[in-house]
mmCIF file of the N, C-alpha and C atoms, coordinates in Angstrom:
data_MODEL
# 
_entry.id   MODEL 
# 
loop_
_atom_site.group_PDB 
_atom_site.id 
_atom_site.type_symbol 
_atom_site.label_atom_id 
_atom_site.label_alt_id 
_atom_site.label_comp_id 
_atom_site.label_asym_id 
_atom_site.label_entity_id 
_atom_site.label_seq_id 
_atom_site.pdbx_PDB_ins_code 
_atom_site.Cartn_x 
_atom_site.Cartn_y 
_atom_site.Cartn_z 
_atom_site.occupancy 
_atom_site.B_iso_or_equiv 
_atom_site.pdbx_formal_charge 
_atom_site.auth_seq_id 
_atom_site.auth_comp_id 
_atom_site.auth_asym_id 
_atom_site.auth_atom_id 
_atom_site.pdbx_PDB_model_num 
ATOM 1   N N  . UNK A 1 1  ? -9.861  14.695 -15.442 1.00 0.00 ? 1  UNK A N  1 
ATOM 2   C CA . UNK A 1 1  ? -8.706  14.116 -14.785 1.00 0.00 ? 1  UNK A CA 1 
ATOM 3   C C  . UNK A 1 1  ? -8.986  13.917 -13.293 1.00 0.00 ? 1  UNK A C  1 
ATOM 4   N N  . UNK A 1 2  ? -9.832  14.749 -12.852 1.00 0.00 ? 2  UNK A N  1 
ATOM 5   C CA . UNK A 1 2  ? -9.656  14.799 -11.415 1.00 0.00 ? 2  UNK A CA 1 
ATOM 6   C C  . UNK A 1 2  ? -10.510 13.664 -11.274 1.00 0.00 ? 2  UNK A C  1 
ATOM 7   N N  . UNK A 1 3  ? -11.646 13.717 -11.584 1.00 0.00 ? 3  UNK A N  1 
ATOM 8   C CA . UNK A 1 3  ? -12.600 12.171 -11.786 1.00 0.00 ? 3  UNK A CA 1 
ATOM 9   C C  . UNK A 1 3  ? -11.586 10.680 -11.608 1.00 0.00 ? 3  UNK A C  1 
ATOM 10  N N  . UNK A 1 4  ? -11.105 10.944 -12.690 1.00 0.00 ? 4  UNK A N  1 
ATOM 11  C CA . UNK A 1 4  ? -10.131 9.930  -12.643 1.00 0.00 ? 4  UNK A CA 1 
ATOM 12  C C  . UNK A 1 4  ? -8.882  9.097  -11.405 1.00 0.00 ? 4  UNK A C  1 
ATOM 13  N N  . UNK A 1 5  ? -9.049  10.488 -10.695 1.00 0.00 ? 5  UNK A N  1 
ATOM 14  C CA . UNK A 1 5  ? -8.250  9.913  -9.924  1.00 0.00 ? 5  UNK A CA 1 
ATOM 15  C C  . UNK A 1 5  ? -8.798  9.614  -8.792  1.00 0.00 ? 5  UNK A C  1 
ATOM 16  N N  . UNK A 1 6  ? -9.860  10.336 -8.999  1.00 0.00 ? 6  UNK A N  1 
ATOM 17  C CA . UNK A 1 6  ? -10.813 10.185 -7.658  1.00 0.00 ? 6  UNK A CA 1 
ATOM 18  C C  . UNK A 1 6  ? -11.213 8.609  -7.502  1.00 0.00 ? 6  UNK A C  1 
ATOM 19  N N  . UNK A 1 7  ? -11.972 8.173  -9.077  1.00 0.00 ? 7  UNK A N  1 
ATOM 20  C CA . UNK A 1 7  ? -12.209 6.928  -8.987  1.00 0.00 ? 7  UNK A CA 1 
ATOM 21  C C  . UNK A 1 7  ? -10.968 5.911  -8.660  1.00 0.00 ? 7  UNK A C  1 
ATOM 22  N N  . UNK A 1 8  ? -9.451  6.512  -9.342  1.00 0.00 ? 8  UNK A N  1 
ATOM 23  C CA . UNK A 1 8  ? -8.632  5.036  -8.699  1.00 0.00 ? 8  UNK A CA 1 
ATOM 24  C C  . UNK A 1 8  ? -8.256  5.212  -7.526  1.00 0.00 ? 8  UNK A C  1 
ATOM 25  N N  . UNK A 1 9  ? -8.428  6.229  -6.715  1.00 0.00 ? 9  UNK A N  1 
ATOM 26  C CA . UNK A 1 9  ? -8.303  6.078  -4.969  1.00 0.00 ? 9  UNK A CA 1 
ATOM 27  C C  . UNK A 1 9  ? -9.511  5.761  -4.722  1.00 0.00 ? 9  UNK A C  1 
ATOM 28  N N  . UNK A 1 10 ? -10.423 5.442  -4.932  1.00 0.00 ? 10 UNK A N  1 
ATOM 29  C CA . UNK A 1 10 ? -11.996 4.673  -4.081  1.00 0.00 ? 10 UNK A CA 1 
ATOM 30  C C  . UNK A 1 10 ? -10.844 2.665  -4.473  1.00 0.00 ? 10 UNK A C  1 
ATOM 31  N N  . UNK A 1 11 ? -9.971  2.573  -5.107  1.00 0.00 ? 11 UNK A N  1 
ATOM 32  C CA . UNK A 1 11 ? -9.905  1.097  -5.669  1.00 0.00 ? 11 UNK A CA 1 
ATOM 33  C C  . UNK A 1 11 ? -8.689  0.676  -4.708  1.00 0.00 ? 11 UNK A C  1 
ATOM 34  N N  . UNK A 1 12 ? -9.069  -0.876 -4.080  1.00 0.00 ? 12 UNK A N  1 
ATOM 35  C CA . UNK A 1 12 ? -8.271  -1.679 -3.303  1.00 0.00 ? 12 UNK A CA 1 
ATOM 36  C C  . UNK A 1 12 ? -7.005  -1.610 -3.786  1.00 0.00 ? 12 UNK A C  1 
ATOM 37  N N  . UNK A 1 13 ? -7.016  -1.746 -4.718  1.00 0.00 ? 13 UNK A N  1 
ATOM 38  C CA . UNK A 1 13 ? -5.635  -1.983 -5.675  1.00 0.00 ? 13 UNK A CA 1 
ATOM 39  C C  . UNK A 1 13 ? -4.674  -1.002 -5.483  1.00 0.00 ? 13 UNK A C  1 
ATOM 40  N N  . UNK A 1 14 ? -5.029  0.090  -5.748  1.00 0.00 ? 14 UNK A N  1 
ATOM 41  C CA . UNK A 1 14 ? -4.499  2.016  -5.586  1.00 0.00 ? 14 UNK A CA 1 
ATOM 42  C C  . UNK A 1 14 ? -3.749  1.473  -4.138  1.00 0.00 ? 14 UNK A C  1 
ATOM 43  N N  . UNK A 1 15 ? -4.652  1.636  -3.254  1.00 0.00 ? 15 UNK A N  1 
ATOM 44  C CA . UNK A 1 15 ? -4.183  1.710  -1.705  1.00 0.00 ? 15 UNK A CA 1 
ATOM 45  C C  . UNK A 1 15 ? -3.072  0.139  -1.903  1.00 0.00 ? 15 UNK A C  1 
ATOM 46  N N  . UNK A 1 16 ? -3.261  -0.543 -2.054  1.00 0.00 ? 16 UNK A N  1 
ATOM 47  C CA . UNK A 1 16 ? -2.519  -1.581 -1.903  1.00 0.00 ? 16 UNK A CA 1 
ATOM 48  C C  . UNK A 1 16 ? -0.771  -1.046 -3.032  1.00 0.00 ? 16 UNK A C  1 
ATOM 49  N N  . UNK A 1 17 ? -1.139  -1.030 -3.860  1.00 0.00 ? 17 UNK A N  1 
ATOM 50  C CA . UNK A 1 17 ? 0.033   -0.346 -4.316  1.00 0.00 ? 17 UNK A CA 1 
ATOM 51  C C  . UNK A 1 17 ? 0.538   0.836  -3.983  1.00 0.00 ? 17 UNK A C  1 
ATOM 52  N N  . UNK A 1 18 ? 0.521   1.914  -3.245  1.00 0.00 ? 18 UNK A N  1 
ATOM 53  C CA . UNK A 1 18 ? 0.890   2.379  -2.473  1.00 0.00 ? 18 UNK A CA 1 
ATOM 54  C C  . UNK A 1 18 ? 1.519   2.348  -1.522  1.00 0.00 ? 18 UNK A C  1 
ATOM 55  N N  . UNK A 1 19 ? 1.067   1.386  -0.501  1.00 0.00 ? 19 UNK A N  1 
ATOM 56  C CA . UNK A 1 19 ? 1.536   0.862  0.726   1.00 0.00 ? 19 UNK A CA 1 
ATOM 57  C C  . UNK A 1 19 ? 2.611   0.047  0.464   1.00 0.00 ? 19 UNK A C  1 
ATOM 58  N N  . UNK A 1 20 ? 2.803   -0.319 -0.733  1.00 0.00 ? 20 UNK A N  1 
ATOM 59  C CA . UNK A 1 20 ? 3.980   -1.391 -1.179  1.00 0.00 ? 20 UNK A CA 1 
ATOM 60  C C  . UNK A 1 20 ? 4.644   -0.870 -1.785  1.00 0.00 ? 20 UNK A C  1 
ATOM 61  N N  . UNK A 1 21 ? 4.504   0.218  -2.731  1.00 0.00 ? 21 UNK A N  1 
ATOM 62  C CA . UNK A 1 21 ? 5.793   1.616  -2.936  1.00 0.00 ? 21 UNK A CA 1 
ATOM 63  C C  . UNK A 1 21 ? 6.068   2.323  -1.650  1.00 0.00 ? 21 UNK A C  1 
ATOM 64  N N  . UNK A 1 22 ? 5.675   2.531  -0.579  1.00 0.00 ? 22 UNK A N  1 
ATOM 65  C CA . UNK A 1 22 ? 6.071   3.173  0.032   1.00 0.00 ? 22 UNK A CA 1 
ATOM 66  C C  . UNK A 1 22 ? 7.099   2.288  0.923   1.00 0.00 ? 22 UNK A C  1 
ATOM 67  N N  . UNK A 1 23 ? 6.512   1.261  1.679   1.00 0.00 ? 23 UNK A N  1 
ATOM 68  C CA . UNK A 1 23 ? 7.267   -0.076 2.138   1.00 0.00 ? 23 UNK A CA 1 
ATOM 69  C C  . UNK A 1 23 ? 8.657   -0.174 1.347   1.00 0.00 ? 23 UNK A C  1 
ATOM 70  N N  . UNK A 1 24 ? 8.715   -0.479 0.303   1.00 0.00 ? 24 UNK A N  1 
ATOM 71  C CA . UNK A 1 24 ? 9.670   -0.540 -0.959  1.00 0.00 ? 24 UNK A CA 1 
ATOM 72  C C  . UNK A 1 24 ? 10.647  0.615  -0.745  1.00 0.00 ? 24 UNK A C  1 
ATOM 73  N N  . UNK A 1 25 ? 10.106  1.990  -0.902  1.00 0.00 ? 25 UNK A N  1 
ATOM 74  C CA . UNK A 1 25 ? 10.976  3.087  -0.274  1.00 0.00 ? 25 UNK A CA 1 
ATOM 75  C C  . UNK A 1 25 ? 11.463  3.206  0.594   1.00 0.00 ? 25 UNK A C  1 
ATOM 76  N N  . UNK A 1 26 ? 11.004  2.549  2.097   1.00 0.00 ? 26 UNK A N  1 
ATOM 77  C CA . UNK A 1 26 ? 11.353  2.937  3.286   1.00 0.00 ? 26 UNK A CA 1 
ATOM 78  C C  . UNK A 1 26 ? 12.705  1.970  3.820   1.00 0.00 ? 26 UNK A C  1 
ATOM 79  N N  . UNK A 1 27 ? 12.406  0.466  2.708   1.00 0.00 ? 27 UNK A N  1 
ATOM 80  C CA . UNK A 1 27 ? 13.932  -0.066 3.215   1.00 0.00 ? 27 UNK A CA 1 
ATOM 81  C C  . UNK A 1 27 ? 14.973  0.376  2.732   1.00 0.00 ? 27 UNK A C  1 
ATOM 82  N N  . UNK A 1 28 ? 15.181  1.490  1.762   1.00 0.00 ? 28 UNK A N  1 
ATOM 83  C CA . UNK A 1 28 ? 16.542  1.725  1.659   1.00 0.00 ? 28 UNK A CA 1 
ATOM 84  C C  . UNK A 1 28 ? 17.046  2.583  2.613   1.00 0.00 ? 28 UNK A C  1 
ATOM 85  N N  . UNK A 1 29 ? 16.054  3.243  2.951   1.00 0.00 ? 29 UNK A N  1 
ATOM 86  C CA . UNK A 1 29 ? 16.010  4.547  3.974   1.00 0.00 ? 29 UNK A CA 1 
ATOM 87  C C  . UNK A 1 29 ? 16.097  4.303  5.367   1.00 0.00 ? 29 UNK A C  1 
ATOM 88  N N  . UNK A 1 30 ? 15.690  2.948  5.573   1.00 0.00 ? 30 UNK A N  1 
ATOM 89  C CA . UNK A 1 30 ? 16.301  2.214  7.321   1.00 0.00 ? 30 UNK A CA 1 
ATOM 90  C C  . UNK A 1 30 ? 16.735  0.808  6.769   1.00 0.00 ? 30 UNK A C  1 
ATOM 91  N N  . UNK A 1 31 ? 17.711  0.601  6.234   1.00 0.00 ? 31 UNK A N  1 
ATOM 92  C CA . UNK A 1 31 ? 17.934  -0.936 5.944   1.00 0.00 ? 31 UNK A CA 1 
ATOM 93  C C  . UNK A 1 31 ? 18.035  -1.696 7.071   1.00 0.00 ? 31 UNK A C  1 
ATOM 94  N N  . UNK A 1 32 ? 18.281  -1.483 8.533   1.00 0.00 ? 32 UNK A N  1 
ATOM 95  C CA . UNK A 1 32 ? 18.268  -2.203 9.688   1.00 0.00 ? 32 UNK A CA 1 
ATOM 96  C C  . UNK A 1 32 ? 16.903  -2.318 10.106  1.00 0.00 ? 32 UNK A C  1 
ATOM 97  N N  . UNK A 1 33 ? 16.133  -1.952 9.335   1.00 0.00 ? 33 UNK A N  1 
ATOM 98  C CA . UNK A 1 33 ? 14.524  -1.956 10.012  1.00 0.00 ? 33 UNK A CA 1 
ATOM 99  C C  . UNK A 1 33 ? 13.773  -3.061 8.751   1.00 0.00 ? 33 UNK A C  1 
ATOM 100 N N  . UNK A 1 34 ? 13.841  -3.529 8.032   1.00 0.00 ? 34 UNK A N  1 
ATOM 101 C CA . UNK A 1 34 ? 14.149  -3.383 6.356   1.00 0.00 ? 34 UNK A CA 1 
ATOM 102 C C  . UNK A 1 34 ? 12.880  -4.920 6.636   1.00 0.00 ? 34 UNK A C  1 
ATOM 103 N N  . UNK A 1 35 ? 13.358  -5.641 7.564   1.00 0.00 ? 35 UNK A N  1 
ATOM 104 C CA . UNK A 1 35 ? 12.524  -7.379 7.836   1.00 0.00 ? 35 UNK A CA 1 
ATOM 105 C C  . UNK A 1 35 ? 11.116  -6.561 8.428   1.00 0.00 ? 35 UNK A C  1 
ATOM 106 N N  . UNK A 1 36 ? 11.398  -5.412 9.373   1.00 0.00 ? 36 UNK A N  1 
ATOM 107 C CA . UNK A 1 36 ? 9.947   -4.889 9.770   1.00 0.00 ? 36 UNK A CA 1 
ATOM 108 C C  . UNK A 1 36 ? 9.152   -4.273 9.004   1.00 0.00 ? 36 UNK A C  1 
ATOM 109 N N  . UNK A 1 37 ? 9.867   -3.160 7.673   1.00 0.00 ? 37 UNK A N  1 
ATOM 110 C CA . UNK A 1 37 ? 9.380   -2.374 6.684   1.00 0.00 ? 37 UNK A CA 1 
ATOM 111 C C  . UNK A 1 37 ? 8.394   -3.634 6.032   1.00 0.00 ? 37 UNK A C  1 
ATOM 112 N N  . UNK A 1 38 ? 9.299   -4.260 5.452   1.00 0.00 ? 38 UNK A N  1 
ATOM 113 C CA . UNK A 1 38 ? 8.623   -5.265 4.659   1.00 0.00 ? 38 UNK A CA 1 
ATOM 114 C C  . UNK A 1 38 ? 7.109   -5.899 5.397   1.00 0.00 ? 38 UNK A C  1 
ATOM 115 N N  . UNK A 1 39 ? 7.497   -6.529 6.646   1.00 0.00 ? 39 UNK A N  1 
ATOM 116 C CA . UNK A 1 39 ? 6.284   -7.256 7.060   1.00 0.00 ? 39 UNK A CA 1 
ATOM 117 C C  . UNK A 1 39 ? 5.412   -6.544 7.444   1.00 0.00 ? 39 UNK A C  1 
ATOM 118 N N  . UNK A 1 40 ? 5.264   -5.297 8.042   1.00 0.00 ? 40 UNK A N  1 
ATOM 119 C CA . UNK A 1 40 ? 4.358   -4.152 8.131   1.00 0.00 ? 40 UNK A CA 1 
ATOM 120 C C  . UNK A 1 40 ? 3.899   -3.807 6.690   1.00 0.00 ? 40 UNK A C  1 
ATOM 121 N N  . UNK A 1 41 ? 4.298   -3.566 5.792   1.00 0.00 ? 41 UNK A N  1 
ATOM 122 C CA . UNK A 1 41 ? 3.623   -3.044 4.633   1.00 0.00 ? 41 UNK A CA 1 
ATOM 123 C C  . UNK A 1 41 ? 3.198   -4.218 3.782   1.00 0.00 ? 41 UNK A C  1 
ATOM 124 N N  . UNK A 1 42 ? 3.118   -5.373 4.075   1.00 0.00 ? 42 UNK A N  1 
ATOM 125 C CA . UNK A 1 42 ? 2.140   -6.322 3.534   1.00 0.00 ? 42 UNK A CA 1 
ATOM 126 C C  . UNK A 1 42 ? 1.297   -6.874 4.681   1.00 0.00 ? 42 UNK A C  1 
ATOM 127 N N  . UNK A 1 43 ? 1.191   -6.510 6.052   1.00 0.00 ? 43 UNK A N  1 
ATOM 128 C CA . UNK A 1 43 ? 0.279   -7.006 6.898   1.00 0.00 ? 43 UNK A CA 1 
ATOM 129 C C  . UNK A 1 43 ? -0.885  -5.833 6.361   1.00 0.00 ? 43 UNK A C  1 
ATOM 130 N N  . UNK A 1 44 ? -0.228  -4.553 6.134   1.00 0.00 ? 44 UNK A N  1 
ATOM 131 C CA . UNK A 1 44 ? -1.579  -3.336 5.285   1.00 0.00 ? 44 UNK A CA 1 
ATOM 132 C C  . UNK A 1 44 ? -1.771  -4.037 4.219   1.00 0.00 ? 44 UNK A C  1 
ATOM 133 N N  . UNK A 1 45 ? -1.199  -4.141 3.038   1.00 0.00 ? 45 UNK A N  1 
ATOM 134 C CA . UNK A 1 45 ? -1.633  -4.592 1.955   1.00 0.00 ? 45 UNK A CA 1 
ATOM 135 C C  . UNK A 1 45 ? -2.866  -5.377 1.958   1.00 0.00 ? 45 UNK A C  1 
ATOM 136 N N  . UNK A 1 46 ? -2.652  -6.436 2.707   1.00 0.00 ? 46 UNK A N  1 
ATOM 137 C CA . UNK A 1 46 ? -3.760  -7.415 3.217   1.00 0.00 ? 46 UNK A CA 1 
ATOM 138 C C  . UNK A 1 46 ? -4.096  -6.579 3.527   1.00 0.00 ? 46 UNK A C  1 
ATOM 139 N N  . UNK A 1 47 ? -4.475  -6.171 5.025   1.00 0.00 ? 47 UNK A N  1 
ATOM 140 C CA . UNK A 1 47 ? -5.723  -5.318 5.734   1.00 0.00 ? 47 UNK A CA 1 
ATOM 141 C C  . UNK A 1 47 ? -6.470  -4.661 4.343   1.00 0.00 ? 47 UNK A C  1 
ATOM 142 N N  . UNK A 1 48 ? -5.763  -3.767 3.697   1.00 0.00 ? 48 UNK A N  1 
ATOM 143 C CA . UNK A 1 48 ? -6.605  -3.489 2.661   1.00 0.00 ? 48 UNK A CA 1 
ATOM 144 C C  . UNK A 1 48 ? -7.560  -4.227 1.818   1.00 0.00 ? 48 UNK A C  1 
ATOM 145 N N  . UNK A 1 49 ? -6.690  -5.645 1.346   1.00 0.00 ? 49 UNK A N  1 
ATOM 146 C CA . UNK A 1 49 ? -7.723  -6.337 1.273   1.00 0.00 ? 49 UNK A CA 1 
ATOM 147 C C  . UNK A 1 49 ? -8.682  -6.724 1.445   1.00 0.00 ? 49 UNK A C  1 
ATOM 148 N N  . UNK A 1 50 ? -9.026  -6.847 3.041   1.00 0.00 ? 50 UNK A N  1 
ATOM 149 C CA . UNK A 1 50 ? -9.869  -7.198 3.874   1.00 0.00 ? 50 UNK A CA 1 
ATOM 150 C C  . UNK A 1 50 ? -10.978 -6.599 3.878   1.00 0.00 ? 50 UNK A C  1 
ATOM 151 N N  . UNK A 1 51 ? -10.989 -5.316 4.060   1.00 0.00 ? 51 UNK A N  1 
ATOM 152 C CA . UNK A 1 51 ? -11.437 -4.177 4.523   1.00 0.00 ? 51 UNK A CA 1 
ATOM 153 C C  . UNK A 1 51 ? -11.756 -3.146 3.174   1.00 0.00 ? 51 UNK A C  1 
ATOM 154 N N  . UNK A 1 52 ? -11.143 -3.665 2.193   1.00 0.00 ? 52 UNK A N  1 
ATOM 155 C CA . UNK A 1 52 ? -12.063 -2.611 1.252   1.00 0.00 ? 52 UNK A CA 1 
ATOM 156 C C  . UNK A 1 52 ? -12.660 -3.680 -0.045  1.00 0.00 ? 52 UNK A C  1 
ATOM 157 N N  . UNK A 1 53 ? -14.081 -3.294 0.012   1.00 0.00 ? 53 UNK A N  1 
ATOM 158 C CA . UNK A 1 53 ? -15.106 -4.279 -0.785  1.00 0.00 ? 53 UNK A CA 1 
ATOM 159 C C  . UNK A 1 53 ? -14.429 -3.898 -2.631  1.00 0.00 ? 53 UNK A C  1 
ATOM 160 N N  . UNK A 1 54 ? -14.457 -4.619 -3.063  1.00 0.00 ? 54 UNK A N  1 
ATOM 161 C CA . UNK A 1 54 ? -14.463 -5.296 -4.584  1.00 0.00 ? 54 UNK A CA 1 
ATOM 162 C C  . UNK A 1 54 ? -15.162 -4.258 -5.350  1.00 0.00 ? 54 UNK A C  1 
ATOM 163 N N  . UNK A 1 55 ? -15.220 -3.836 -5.981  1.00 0.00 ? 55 UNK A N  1 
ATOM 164 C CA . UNK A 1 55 ? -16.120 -3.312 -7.037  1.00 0.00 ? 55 UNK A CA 1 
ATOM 165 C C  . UNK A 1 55 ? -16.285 -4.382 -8.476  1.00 0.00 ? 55 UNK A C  1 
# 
């Protein structure tokens, strides 16, 4: 198991879904911040993209 998880945190995808559950969480929790939550947690999403190679 631990393998397992090890390998899906080395994966773009992992981090990218993350950052977009968490984003996702954080606008209910500041709904006046909610246009920044959002565009901050897909300017990471991308970056992640960017920045972590393909397997």
């Amino acid at each position: 198991m631990k393998n397992y998880l090890l390998d899906r945190a080395r994966e773009a995808s992992t981090w990218r879904g993350l950052i977009l559950i968490a984003a996702s969480i954080g606008v209910p929790i500041a709904p006046q911040l909610a246009e920044a939550i959002v565009a901050a947690g897909l300017g990471l999403a991308g970056l992640v993209g960017v920045l972590v190679a393909d397997r």
